[in-house]
C-alpha positions as CSV (number, residue, x, y, z in Angstrom):
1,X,-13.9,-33.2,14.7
2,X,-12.8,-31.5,11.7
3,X,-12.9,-33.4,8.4
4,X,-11.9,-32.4,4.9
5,X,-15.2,-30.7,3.8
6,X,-14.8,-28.5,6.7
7,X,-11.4,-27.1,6.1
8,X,-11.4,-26.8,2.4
9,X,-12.9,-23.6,2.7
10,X,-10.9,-21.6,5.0
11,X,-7.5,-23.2,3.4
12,X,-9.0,-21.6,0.2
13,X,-9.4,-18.1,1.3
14,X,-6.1,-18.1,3.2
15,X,-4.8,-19.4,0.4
16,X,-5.8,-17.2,-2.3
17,X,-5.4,-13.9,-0.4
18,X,-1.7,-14.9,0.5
19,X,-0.8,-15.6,-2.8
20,X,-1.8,-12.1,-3.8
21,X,1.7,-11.2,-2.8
22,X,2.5,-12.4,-6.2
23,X,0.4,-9.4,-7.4
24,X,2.9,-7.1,-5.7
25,X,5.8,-9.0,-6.9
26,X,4.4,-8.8,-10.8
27,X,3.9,-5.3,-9.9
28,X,7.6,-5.0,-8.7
29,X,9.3,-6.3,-11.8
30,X,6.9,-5.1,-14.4
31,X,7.6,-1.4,-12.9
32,X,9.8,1.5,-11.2
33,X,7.6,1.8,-8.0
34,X,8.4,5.1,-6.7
35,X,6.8,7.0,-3.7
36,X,3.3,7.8,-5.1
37,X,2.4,4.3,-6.0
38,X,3.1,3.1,-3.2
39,X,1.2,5.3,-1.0
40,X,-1.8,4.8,-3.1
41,X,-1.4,0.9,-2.5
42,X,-1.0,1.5,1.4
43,X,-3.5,3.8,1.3
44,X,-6.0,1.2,-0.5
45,X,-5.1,-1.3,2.0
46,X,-6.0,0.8,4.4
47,X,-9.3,2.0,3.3
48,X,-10.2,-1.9,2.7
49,X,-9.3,-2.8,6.1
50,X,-10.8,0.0,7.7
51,X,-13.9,-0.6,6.0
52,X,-14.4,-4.1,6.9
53,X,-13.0,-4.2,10.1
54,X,-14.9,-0.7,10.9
55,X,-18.3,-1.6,9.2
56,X,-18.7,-5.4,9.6
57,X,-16.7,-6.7,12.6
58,X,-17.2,-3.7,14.7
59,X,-20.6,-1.8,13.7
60,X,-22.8,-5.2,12.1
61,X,-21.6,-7.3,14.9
62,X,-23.1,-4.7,17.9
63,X,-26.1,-4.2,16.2
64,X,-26.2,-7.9,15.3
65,X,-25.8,-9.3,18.7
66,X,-27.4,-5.9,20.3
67,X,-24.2,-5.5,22.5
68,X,-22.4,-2.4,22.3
69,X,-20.4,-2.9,24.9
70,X,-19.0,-6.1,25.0
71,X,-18.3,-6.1,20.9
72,X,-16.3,-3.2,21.5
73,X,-14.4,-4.3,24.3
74,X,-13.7,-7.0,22.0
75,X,-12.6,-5.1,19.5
76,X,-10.2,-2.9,21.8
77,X,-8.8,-6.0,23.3
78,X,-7.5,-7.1,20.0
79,X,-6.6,-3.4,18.9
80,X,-4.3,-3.5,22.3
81,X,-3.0,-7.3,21.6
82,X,-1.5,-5.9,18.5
83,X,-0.5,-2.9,19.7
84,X,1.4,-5.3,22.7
85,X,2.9,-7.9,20.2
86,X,3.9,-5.3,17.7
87,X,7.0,-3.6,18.7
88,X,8.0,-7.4,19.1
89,X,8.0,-7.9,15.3
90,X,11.1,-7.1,12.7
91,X,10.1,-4.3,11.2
92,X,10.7,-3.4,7.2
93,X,12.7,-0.7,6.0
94,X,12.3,2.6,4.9
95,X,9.8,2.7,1.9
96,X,12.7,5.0,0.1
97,X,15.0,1.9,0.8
98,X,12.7,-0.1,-1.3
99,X,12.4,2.2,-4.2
100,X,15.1,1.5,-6.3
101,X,16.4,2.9,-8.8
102,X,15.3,1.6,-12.4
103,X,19.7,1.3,-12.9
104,X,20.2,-1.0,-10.2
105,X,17.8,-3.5,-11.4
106,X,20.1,-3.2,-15.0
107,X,23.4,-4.2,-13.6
108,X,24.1,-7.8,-14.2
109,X,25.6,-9.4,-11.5
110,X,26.9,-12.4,-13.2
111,X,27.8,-9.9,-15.9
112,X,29.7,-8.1,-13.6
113,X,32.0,-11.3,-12.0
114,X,32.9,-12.4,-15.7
115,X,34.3,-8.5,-16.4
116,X,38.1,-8.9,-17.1
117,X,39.1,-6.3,-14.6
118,X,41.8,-4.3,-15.9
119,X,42.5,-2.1,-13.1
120,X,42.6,-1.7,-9.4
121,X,39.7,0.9,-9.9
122,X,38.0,-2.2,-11.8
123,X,38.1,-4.4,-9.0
124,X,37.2,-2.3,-6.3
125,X,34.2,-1.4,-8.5
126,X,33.3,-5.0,-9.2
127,X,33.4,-5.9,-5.4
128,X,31.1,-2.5,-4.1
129,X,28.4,-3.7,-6.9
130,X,28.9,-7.5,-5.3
131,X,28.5,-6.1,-2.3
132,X,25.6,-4.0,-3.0
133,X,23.5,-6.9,-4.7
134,X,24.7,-9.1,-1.2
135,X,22.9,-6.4,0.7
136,X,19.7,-6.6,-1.6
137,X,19.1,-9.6,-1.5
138,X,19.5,-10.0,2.2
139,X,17.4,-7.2,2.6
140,X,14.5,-9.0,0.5
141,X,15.1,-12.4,2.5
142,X,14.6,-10.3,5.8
143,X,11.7,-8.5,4.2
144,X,9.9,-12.3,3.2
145,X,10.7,-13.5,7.3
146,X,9.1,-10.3,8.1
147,X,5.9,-10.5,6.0
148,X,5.6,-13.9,6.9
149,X,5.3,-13.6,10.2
150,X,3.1,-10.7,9.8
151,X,1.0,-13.1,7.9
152,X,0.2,-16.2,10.4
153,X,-2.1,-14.2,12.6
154,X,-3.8,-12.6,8.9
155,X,-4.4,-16.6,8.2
156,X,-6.3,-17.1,11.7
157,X,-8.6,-14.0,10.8
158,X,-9.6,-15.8,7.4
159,X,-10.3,-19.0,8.7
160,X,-12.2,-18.3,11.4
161,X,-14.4,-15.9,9.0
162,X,-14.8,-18.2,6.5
163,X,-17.6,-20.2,8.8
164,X,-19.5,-16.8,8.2
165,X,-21.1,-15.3,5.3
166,X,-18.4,-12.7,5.0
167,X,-15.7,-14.8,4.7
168,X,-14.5,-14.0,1.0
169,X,-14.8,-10.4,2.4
170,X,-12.6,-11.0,4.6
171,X,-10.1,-12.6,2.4
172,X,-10.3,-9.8,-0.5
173,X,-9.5,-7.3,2.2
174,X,-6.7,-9.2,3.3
175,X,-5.7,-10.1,0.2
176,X,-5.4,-6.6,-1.1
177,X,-3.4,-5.8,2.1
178,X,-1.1,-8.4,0.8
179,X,-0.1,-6.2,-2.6
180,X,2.5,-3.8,-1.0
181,X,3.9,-6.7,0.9
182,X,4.5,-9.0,-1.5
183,X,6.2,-5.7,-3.5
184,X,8.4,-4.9,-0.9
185,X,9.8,-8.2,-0.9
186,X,10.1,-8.3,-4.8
187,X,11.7,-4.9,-5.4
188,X,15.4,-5.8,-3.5
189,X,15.5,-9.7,-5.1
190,X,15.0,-8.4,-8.2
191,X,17.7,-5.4,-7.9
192,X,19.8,-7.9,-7.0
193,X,19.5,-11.0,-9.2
194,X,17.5,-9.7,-12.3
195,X,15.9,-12.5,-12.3
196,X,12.2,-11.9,-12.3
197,X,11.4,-15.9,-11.0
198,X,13.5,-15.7,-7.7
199,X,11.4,-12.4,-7.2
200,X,7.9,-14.1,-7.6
201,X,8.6,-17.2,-5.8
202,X,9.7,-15.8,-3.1
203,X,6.8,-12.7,-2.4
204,X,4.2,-16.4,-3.2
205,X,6.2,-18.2,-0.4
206,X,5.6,-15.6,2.5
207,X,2.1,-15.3,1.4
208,X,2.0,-19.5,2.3
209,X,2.3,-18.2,5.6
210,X,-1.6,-17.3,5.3
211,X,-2.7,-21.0,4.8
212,X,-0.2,-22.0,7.7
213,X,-2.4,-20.0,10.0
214,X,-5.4,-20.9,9.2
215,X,-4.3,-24.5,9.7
216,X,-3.1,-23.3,13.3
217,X,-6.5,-21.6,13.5
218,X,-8.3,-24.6,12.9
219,X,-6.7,-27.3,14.6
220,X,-5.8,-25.5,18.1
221,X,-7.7,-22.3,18.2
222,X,-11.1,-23.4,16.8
223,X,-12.1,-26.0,19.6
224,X,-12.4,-22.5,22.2
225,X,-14.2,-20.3,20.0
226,X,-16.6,-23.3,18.8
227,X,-19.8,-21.4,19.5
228,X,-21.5,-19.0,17.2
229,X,-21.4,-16.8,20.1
230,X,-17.6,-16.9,20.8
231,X,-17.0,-16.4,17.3
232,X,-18.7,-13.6,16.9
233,X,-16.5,-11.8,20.0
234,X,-13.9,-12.9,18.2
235,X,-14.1,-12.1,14.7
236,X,-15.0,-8.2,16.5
237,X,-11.5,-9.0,18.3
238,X,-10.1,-9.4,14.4
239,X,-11.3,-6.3,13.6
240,X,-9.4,-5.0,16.6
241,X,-6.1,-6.1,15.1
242,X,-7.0,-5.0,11.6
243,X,-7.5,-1.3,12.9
244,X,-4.6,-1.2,14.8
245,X,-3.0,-3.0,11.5
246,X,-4.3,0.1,9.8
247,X,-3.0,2.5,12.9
248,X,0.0,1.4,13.7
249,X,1.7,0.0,10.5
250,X,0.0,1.4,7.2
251,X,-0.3,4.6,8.0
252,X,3.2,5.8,9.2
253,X,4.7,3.6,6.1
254,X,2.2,5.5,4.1
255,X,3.2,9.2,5.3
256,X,6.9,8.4,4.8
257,X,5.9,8.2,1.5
258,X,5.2,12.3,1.5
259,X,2.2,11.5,-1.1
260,X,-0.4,12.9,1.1
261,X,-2.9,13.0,-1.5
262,X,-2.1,9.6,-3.3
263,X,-2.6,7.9,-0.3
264,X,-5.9,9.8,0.6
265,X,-7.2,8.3,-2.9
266,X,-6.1,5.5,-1.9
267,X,-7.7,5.1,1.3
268,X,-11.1,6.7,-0.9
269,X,-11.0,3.6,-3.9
270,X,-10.1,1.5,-0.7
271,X,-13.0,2.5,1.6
272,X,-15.9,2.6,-1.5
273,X,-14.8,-0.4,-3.2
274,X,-15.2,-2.6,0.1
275,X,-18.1,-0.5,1.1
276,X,-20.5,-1.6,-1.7
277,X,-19.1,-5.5,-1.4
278,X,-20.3,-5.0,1.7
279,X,-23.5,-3.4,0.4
280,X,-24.6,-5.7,-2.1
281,X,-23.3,-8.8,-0.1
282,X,-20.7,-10.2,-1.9
């Protein structure tokens, strides 16, 4: 029976690295992203989520439980469940769709709907830009359904590791995967309402999908992986998904990017900055 003491914790972590979509979204309004930042985020993701997932769910686990073969068939069968699932989830744009110019994010829309419109070239002009900021923001609506659902099975991964002693490892590395998503969201809502609230509040209420799957995690999940044992396969099933995360999704967004290098150094900061948490235990 679950009480409150024991799902504080995981509602916490899944809590906290959602909301670091809101990083992404500060990111978004406070700056032009253009190609090479964003590389270097995906590439930071991906060097975090390699790490752990490569290190600590695969590597720690075998030796741990002295069972090569079953922690790694663990691991593949969650590398191949995502690999199954994903072409079944909307996929985001283009990065290039996403970097915007810094002038679309200066054209006011409500400025533009009071213009007195002298012309017929006036109104045709009025209605393209009205058009344009439609599409944005429909765009970053489909772009927060998209990260959300990308997001429930993130929020089972953190609650189950948060009845281990790497569970805040676990949500840092997830919650620094959350950066570029909660910036892909805020770059078209901004574009097309200037308004810098709308962008935040919407990147913070995909990253609520975290907590909701946790909650799913620990209400209908948890009572079949109850044992140390089980968990263990698991979590090494976790860092299945995460590679394949890192495989299947990061890297192609990254090369589109065509910031090789960036995104190396990315995947570098990524890899040695979770790498010594690991090290030193935090």
């Amino acid at each position: 029976m679950l009480d409150g003491q024991t799902i504080w914790w995981p509602l916490l972590l899944s809590t906290l690295a959602g909301l670091s979509t809101t990083i992404g979204a500060v990111l978004a309004i406070s700056r032009t992203p253009d190609e090479s930042f964003l590389a270097f985020l995906l590439g930071t993701a991906m060097g975090v989520m390699a790490t752990v997932s490569g290190a600590e769910l695969w590597w720690h686990k075998a030796v741990q439980r002295q069972d090569w073969l079953g922690v790694s068939l663990a691991v593949a069968a969650g590398a191949a469940a995502f690999a199954l699932l994903d072409p079944l989830l909307p996929k985001p744009p283009e990065p290039q769709q996403l970097l915007l110019h810094e002038a679309d994010k200066q054209v006011e829309p409500d400025a533009v709907l009071q213009l007195r419109l002298s012309s017929q070239a006036e109104v045709k002009l009025a209605t393209g830009l009205r058009a344009h900021h439609s599409g944005l923001m429909r765009l970053g609506l489909l772009m927060a359904i998209t990260m959300s659902l990308h997001n429930l099975p993130e929020g089972c991964a953190v609650a189950f590791s948060a009845f281990t002693d790497f569970g805040a490892t676990m949500a840092l590395a997830i919650a620094v995967h959350n950066i570029p998503e909660g910036l892909i969201i805020a770059v078209p809502v901004y574009a097309a309402t200037n308004s810098k609230t709308k962008a935040i509040a919407l990147a913070a209420a995909s990253g609520l999908s975290e907590p909701i799957g946790a909650l799913f995690a620990l209400f209908v999940l948890r009572p079949f992986v109850s044992s140390l044992e089980r968990l263990d396969y698991v979590l090494a099933a976790v860092g299945g998904v995460m590679l394949a995360v890192c495989g299947l999704e990061l890297w192609p967004e990254a090369r589109k990017c065509k910031q090789d290098v960036r995104m190396l150094q990315g995947v570098l900061l990524g890899a040695v900055a979770m790498g010594w948490t690991l090290l030193v235990g935090v």
